[in-house]
Biopython code that builds the backbone (N, CA, C, O; Angstrom):
import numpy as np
from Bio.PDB.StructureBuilder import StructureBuilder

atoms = [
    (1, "UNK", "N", (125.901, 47.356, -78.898)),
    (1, "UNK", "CA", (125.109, 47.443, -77.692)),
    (1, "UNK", "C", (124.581, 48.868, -77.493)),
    (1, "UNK", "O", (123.357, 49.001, -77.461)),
    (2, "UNK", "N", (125.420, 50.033, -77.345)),
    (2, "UNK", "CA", (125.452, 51.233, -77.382)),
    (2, "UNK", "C", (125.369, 51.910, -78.853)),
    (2, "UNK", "O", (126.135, 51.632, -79.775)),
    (3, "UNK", "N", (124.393, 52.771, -78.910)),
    (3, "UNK", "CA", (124.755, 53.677, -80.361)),
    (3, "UNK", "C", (125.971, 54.640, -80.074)),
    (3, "UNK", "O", (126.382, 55.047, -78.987)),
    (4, "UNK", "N", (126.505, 54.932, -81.541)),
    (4, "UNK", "CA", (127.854, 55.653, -81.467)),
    (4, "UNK", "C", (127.376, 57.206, -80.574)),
    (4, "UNK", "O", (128.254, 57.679, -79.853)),
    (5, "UNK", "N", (126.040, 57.939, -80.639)),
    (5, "UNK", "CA", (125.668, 58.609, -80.129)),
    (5, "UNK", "C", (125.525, 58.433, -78.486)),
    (5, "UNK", "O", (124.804, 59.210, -77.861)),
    (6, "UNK", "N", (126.129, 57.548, -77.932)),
    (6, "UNK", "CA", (125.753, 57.278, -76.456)),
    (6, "UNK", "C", (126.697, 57.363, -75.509)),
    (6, "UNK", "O", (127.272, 56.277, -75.438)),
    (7, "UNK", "N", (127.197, 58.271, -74.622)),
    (7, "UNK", "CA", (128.342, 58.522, -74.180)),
    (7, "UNK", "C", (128.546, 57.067, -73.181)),
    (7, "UNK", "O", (129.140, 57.345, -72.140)),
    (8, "UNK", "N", (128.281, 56.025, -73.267)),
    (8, "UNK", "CA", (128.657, 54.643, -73.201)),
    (8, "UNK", "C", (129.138, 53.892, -74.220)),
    (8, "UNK", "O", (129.686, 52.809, -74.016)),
    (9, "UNK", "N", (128.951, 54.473, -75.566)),
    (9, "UNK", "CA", (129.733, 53.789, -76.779)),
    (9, "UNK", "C", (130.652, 53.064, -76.375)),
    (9, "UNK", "O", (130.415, 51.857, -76.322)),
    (10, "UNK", "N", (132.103, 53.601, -75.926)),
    (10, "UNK", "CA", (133.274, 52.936, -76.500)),
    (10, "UNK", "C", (133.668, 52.759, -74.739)),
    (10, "UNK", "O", (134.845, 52.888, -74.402)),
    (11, "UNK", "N", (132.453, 52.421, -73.551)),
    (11, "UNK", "CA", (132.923, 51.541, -72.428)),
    (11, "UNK", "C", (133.267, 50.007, -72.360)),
    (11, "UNK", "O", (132.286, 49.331, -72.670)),
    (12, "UNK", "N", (133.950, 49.554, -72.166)),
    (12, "UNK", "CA", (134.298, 48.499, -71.635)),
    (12, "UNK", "C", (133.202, 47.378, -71.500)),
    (12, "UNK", "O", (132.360, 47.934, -70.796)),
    (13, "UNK", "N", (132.694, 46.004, -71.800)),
    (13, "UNK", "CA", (131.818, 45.520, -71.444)),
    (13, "UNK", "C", (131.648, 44.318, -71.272)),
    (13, "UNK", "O", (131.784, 43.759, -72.361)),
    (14, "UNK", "N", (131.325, 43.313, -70.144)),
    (14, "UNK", "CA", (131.698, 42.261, -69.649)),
    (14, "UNK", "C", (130.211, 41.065, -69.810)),
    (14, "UNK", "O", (129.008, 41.309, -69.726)),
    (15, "UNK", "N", (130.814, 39.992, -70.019)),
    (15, "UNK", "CA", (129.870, 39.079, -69.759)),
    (15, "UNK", "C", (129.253, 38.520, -68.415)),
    (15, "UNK", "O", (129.806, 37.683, -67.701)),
    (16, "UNK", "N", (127.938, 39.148, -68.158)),
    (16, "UNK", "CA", (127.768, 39.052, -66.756)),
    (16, "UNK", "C", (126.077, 37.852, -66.775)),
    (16, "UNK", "O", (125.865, 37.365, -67.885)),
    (17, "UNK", "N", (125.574, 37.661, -66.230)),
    (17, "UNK", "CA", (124.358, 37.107, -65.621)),
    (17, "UNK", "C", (123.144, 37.699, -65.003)),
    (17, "UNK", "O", (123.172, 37.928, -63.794)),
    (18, "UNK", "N", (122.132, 37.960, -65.662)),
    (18, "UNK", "CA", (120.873, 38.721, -64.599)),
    (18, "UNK", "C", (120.265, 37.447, -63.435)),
    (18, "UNK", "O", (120.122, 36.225, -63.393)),
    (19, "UNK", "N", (120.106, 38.299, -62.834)),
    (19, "UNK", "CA", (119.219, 37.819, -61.697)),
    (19, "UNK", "C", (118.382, 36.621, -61.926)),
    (19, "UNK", "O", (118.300, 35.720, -61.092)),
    (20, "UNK", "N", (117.770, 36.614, -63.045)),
    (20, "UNK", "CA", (117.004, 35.764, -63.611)),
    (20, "UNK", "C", (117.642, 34.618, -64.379)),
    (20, "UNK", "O", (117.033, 33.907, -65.178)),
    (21, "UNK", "N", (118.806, 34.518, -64.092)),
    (21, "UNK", "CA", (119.617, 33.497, -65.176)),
    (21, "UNK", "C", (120.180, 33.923, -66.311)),
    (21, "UNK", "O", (121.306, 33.541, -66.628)),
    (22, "UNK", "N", (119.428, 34.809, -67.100)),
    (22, "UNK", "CA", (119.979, 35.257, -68.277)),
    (22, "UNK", "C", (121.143, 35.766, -68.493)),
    (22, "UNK", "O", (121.824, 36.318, -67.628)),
    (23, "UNK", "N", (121.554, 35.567, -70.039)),
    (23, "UNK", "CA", (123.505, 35.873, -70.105)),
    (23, "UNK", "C", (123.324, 37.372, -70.437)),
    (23, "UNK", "O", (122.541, 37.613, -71.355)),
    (24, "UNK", "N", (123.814, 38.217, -69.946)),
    (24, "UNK", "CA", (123.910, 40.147, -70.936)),
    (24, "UNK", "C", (124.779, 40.244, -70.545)),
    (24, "UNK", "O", (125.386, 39.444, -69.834)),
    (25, "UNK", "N", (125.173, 41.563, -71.010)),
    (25, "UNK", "CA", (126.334, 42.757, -71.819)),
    (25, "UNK", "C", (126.121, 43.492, -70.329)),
    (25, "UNK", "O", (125.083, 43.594, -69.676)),
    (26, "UNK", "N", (127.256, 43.891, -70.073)),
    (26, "UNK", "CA", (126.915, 44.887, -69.019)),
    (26, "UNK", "C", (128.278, 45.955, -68.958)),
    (26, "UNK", "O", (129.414, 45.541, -69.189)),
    (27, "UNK", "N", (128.104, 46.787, -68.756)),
    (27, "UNK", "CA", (129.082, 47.966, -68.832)),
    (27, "UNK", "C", (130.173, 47.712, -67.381)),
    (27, "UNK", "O", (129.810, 47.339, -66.266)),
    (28, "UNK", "N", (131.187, 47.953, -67.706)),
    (28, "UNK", "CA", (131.919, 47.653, -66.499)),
    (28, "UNK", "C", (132.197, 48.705, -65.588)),
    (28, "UNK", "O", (132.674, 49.689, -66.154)),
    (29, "UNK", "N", (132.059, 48.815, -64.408)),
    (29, "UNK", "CA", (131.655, 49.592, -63.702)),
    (29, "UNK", "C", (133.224, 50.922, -63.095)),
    (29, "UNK", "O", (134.232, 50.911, -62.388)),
    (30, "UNK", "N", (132.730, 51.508, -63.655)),
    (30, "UNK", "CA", (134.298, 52.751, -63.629)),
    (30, "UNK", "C", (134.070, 53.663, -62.297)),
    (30, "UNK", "O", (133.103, 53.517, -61.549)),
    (31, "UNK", "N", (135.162, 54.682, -62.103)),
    (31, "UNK", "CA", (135.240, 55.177, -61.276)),
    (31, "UNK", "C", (135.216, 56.850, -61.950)),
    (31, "UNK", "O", (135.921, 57.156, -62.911)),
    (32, "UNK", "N", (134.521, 57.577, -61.433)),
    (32, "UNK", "CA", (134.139, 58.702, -61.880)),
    (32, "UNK", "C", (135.118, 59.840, -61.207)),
    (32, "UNK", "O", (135.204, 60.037, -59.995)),
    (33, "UNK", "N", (135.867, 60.581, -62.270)),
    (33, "UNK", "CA", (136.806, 61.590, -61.349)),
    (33, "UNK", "C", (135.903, 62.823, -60.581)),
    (33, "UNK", "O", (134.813, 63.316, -60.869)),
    (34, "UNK", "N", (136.705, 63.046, -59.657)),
    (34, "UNK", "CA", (136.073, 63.964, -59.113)),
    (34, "UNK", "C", (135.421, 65.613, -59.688)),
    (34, "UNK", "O", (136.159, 66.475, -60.165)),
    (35, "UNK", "N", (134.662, 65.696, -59.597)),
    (35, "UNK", "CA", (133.650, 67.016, -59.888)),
    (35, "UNK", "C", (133.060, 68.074, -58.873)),
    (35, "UNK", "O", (132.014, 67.878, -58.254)),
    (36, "UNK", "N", (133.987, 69.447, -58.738)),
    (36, "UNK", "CA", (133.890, 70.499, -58.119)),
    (36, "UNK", "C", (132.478, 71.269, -58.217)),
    (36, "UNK", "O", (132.214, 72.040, -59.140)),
    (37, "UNK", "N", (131.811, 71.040, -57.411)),
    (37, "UNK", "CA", (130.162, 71.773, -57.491)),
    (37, "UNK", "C", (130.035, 72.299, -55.516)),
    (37, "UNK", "O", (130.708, 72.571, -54.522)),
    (38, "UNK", "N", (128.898, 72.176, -55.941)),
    (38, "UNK", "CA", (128.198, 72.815, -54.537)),
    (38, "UNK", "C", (127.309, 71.763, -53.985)),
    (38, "UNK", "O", (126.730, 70.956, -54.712)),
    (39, "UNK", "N", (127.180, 71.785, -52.350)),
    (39, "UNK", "CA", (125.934, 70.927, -52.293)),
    (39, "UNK", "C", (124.667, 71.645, -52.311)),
    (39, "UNK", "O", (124.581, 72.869, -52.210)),
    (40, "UNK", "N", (123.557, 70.737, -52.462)),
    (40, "UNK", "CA", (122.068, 71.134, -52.429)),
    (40, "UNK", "C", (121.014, 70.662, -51.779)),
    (40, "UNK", "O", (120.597, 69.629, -52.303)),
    (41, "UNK", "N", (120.425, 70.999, -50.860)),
    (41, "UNK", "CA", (119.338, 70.098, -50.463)),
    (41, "UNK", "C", (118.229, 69.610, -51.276)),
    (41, "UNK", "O", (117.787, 70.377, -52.131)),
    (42, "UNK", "N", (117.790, 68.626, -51.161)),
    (42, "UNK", "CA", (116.366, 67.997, -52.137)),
    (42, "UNK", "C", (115.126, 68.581, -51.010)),
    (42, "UNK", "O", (114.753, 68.642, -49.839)),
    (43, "UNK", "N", (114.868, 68.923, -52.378)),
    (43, "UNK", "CA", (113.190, 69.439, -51.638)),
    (43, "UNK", "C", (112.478, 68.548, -52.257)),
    (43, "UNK", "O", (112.867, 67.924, -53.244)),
    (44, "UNK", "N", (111.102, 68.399, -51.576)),
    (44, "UNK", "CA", (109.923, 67.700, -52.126)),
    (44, "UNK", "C", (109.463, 67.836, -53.523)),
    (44, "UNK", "O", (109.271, 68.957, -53.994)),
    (45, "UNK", "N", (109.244, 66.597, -54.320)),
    (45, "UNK", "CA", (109.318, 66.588, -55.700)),
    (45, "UNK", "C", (110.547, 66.788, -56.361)),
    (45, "UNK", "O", (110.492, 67.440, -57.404)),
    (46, "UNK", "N", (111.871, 66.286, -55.909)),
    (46, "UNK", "CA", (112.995, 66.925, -56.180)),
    (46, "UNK", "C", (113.332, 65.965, -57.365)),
    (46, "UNK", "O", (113.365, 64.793, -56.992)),
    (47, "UNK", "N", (113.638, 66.181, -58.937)),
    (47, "UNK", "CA", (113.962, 64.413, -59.777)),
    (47, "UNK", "C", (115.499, 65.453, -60.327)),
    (47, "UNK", "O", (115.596, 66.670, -60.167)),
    (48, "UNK", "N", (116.471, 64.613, -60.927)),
    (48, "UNK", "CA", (117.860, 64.671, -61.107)),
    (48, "UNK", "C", (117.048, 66.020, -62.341)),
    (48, "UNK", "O", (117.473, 67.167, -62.203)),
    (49, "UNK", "N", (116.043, 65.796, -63.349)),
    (49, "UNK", "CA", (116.262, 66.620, -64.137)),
    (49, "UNK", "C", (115.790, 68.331, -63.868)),
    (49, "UNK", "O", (116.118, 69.226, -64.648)),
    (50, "UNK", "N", (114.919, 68.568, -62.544)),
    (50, "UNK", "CA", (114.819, 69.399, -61.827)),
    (50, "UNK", "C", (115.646, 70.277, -61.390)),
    (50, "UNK", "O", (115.382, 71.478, -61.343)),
    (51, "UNK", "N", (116.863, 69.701, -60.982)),
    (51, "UNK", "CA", (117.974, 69.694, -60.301)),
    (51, "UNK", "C", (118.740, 70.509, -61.385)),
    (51, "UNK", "O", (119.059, 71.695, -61.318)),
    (52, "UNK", "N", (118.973, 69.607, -62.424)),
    (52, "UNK", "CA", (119.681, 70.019, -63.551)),
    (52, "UNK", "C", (118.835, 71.378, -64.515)),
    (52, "UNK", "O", (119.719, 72.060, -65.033)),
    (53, "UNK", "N", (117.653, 71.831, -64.813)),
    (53, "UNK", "CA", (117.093, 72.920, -64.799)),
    (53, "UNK", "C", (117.036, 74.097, -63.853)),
    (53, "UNK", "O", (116.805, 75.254, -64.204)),
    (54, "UNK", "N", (117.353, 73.540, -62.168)),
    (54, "UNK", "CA", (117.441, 74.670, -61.788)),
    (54, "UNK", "C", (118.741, 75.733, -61.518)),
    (54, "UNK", "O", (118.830, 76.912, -61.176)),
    (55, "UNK", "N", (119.817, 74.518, -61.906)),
    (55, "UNK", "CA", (121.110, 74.819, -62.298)),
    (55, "UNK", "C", (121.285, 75.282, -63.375)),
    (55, "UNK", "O", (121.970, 76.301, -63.453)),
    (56, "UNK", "N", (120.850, 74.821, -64.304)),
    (56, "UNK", "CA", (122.088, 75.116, -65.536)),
    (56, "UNK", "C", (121.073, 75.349, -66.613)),
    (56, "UNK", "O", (121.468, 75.513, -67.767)),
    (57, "UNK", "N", (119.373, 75.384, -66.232)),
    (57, "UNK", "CA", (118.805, 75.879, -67.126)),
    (57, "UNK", "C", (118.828, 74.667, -68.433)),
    (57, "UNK", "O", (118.469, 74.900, -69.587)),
    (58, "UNK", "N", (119.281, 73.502, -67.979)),
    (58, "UNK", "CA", (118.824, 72.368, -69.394)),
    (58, "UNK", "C", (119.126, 71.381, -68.693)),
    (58, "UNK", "O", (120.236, 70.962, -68.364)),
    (59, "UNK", "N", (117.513, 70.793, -68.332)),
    (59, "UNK", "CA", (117.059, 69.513, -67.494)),
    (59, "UNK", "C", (117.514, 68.494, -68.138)),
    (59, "UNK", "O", (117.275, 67.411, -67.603)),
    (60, "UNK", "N", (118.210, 68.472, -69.309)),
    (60, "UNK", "CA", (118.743, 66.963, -70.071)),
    (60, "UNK", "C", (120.347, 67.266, -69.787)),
    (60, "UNK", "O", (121.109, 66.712, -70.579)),
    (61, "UNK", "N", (120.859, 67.955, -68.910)),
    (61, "UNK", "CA", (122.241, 67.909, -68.454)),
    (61, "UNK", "C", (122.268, 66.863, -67.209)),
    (61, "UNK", "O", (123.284, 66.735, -66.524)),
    (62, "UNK", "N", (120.562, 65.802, -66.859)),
    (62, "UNK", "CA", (120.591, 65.872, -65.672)),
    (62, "UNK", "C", (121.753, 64.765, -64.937)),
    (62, "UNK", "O", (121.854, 64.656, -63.715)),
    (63, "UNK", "N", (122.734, 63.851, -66.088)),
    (63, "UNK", "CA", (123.316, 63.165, -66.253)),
    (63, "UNK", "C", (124.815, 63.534, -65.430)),
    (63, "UNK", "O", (125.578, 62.689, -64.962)),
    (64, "UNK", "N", (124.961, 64.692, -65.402)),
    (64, "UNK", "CA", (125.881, 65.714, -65.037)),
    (64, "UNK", "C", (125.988, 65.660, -63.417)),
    (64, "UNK", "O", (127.035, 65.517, -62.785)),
    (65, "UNK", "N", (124.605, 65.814, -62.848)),
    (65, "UNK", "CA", (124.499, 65.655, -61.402)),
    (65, "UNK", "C", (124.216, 64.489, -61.120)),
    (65, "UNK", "O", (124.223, 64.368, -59.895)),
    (66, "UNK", "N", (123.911, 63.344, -61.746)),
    (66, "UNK", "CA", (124.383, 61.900, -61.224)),
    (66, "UNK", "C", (125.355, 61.428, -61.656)),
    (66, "UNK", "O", (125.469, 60.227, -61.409)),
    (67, "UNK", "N", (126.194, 61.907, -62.260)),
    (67, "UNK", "CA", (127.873, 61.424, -62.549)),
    (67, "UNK", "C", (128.270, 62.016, -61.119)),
    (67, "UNK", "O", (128.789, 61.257, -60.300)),
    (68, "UNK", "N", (127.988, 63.636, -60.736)),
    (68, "UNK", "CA", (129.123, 64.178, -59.711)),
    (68, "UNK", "C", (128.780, 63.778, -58.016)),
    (68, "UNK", "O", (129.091, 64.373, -56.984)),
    (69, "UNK", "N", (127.823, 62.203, -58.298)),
    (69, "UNK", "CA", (128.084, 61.720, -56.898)),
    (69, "UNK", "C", (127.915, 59.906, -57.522)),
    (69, "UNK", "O", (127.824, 59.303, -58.591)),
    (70, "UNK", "N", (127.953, 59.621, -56.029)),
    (70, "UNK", "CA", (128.492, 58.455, -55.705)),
    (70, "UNK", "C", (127.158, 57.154, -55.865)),
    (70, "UNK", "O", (127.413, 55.988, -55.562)),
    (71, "UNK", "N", (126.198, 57.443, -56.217)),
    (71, "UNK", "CA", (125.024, 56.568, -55.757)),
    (71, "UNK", "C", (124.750, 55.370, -57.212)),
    (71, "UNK", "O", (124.364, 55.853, -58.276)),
    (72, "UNK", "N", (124.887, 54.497, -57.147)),
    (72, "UNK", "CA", (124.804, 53.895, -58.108)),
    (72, "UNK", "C", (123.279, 53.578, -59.193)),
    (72, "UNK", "O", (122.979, 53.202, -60.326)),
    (73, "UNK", "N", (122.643, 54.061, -57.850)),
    (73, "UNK", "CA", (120.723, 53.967, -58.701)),
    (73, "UNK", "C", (120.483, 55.475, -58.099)),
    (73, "UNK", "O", (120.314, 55.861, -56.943)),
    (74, "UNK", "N", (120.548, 56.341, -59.662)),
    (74, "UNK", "CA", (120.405, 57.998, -59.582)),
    (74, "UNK", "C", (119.170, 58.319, -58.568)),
    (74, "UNK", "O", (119.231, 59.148, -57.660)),
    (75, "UNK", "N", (118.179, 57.613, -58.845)),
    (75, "UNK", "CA", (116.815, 58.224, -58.167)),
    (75, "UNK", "C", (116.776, 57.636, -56.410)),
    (75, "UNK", "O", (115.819, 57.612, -55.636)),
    (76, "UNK", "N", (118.385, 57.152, -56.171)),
    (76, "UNK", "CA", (118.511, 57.330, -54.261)),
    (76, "UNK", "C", (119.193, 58.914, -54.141)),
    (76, "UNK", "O", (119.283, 59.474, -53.049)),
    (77, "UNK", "N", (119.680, 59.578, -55.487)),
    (77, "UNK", "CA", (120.010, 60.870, -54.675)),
    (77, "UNK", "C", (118.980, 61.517, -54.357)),
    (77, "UNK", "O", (119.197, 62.421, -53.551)),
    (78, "UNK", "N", (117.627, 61.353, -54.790)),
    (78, "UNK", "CA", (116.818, 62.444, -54.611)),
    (78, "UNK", "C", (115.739, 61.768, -53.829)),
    (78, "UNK", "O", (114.730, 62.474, -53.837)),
    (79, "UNK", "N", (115.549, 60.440, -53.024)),
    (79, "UNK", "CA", (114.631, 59.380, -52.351)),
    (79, "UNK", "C", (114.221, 60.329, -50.833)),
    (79, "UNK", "O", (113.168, 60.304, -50.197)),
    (80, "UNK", "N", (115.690, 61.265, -50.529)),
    (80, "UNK", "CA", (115.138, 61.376, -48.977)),
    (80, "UNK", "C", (114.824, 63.332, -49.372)),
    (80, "UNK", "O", (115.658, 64.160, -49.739)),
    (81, "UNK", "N", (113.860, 63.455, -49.202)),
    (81, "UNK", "CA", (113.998, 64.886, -48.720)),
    (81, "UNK", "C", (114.229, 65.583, -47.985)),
    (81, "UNK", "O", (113.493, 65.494, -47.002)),
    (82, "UNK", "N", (115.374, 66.750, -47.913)),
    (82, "UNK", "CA", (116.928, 66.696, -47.304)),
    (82, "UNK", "C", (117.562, 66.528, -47.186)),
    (82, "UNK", "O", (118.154, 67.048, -46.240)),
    (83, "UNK", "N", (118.256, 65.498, -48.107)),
    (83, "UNK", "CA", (119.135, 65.002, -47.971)),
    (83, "UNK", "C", (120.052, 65.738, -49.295)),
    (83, "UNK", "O", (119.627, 66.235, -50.338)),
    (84, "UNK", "N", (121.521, 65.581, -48.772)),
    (84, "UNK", "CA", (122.014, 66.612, -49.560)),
    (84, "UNK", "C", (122.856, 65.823, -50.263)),
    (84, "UNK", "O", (123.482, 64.831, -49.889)),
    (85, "UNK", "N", (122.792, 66.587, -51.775)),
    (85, "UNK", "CA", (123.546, 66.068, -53.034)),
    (85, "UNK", "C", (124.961, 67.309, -53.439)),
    (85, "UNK", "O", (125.293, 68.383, -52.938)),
    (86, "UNK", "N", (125.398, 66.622, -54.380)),
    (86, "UNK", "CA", (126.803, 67.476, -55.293)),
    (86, "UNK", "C", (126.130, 67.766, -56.363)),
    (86, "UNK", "O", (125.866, 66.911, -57.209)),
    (87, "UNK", "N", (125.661, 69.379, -56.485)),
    (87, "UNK", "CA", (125.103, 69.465, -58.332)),
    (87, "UNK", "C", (126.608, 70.218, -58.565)),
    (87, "UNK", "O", (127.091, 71.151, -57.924)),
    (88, "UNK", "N", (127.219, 69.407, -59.816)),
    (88, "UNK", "CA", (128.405, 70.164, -60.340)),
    (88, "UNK", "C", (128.235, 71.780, -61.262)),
    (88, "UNK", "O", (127.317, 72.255, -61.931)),
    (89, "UNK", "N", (129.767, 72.329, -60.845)),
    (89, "UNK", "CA", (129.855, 73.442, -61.328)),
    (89, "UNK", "C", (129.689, 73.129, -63.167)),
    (89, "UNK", "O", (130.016, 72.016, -63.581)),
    (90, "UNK", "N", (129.319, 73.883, -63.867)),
    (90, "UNK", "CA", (129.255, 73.880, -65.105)),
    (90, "UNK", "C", (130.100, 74.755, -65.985)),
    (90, "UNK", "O", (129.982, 74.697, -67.208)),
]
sb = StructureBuilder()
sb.init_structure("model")
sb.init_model(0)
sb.init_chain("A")
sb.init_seg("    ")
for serial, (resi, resn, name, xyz) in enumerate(atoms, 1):
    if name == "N":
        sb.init_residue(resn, " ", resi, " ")
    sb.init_atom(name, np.array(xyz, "f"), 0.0, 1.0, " ", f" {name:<3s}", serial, name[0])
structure = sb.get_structure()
């Protein structure tokens, strides 16, 4: 399902149902330990890999600041402007 390159490789994965009827693979849904960062406000035009460039200087870490919160569809951390997120310490 996952390439060995995919830090989902070796998750867990259940036989579930889409919306549409169809049978898929779906990753089973884990609980993420906690991650010591700072909060940040979203400014206008704000996307996870923004976030992650203006931190840590490599916008493909942006995986990093949607692991260290809680939102299950990444692009509601950054939907409200002002609204404040966890970008983790690195």
């Amino acid at each position: 399902m996952f390439t060995e390159s995919s830090r989902y490789f070796q998750l867990r994965t259940v036989d579930a149902k889409a919306a549409d009827g169809r049978d898929v693979k779906a990753v089973v849904l884990r609980r993420l330990p906690y991650v010591a960062g700072r909060p940040a406000i979203v400014r206008g035009n704000d996307r996870l890999d923004v976030l992650a460039e203006r931190a840590f200087k490599d916008a493909t870490l942006f995986w990093h600041v949607a692991d260290a919160n809680t939102e299950l569809d990444a692009r509601e951390l950054v939907a409200e402007v002002g609204g404040v997120i966890l970008v983790p310490d690195k």
